[in-house]
N, C-alpha and C positions, 0 to 999 in steps of 0.2 A: 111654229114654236110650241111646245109642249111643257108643261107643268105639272109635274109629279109631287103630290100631296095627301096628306091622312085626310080618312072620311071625315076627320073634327075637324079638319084648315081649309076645308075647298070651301066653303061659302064667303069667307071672309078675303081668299084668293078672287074669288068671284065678284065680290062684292067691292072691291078695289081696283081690277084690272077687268072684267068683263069677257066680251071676248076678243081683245085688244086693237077693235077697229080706232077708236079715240086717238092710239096710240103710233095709228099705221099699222098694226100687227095684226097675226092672224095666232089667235092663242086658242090651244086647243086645253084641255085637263086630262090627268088620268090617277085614280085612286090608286096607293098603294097602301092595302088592307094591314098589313102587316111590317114594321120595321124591318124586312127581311136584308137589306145593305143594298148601297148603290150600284152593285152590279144587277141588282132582280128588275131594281128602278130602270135601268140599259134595258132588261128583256120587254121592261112592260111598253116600253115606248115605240119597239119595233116597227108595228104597226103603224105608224104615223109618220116616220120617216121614210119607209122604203128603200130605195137604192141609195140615198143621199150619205155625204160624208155626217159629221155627227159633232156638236160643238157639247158641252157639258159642263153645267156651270151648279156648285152647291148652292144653295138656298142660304146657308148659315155662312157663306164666305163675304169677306168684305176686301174690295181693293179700290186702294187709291192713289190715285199718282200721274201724271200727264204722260209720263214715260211709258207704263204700261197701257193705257191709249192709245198712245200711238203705236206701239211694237204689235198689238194688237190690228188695228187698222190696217195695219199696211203686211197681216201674218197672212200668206195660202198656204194651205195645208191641202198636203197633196196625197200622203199614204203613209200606212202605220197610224201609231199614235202619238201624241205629244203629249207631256207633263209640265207644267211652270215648277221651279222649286225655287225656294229662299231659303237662305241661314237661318237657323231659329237657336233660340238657349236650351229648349227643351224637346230634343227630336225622339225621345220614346213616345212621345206624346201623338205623332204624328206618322204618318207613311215615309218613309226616309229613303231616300233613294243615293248610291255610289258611283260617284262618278271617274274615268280615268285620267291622263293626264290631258286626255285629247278632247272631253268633255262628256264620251262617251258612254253612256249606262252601265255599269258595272253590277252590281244588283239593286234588286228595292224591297225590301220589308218592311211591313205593315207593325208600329206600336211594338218594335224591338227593344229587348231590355239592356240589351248592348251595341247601341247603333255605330253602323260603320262609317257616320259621314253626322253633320251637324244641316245637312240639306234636306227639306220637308216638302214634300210634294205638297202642292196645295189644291183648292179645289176646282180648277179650271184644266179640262182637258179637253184633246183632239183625238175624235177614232175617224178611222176607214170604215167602210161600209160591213167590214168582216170581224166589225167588235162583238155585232147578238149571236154569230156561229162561235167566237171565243167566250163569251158569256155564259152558252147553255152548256160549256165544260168545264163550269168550276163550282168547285163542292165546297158546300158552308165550313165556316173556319168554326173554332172552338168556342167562339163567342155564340154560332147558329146564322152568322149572315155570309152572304155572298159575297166579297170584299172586293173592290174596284182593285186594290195593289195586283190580285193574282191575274186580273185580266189584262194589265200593265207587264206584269212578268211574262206573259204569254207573249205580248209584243220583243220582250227584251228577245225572250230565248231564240223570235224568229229573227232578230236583227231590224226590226223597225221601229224605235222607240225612242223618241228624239228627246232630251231635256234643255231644255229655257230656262235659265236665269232670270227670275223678275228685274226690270232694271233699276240701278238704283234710285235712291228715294221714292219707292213705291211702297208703300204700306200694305202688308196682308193682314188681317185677323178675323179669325176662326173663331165664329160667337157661340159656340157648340156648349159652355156653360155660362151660369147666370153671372159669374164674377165675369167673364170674358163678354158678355153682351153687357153688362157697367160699363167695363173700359170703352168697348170701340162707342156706342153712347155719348161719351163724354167725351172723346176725340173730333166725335162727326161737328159735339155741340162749339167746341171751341173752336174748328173750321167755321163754324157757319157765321159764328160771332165776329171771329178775328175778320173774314175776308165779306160778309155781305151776301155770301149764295148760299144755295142750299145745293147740298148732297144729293147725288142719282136722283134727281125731280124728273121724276119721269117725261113729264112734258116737253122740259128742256130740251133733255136726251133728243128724244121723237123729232122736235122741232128742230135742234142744229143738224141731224141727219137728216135733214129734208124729209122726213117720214109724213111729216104734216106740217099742213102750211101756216103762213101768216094768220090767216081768219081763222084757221081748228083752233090755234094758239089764244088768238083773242075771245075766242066765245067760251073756250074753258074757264079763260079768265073774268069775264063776267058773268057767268053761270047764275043763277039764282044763291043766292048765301055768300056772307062775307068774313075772308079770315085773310091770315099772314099771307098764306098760301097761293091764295087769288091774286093777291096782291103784290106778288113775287112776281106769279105771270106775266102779269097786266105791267107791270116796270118794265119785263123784258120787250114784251111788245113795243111799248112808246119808247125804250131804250131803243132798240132796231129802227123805227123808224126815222130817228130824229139824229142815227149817225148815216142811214144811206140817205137825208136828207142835208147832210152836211157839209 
């Protein structure tokens, strides 16, 4: 797994995730110098991928929902690329993709000021191995960046470019501005209140996918220093215990 970051986020990246053995993971970094768009971010990772197909996940995206878990879990992704999209109220805002009657791609444009569908591609996608040979042919939009939609449109034109419906009651939100990182904020806080968990704990994560065990689980939670946090883990662990002891 690899993590693309400005030369000012990677210490604090670093300083949070490591290089994700804790975690089960194998996290690699890679600076990206310049705001150049998330297709440059696609070139610069080449290298660490190799042959491999390719998952792509934004940094500012937030999704929640069991449904999209699951649809997720159980997705292979075999060739071409794949898009999720959702309804939104405000699709100039967003990459907008058209679909036919059969579900089909019909076009997708990028922050259109007269968009032909209310359907926003969000930031989770699937490429084939042939997404950095599509990458290194596309030319900076008006803005000066390399925009993911044209390498999406690449797929369309070849006929492999599958669209997903997130499923319903899935929540997406895009925290790309400060009012938009309030809201999701305050959604994540009323989750954690209303229901007792906390939100993508990374540990959790790790630990229900068998990524790390019982004891990784327990000794993060007693670690040196004491907060909510620790103390989330350390429930979950004597929670586990005390139902497969039941």
């Amino acid at each position: 797994m690899i993590i693309i970051t400005t030369p000012l986020d990677l210490s604090q990246y670093r300083r949070l995730l490591g290089d994700g053995s804790r975690l089960g993971l194998e996290l690699s970094y890679q600076i990206q110098i310049e705001p150049k768009g998330i297709t440059h971010g696609v070139m610069l990772a080449e290298k660490f991928i190799s042959v491999d197909q390719v998952a792509l996940i934004l940094g500012d995206n937030i999704f929640h929902g069991a449904g999209a878990g699951e649809a997720l879990r159980n997705y292979q992704h075999q060739k071409g690329a794949t898009v999720f999209a959702t309804k939104v109220r405000d699709p100039s805002r967003y990459g907008v993709i058209e679909i036919g009657e059969d579900s089909a791609p019909i076009s997708i444009e990028e922050k259109p000021i007269h968009p032909k569908s209310t359907l926003a591609v969000t930031g989770l996608y699937f490429f084939d191995n042939t997404v950095f040979d599509r990458s290194k042919n596309v030319t900076p939009s008006g803005r000066g960046e390399l925009e993911i939609t044209h390498v999406h449109r690449s797929y369309l034109k070849s006929g492999t470019l599958e669209v997903r419906r997130l499923p319903r009651g899935t929540t997406w939100m895009d925290t790309g501005t400060i009012a938009l990182l309030v809201e999701a904020s305050e959604f994540i806080k009323g989750l954690e209140a209303r229901h007792g968990v906390l939100v993508s704990c990374s540990e959790e994560i790790a630990w229900r996918n068998g990524w790390i065990s019982d004891d990784a689980l327990f000794r993060q939670a007693v670690s040196p220093g004491t907060n909510e946090y620790k103390s989330y883990l350390l429930g979950l662990h004597t929670q586990e215990g005390a139902d497969r002891d039941a």
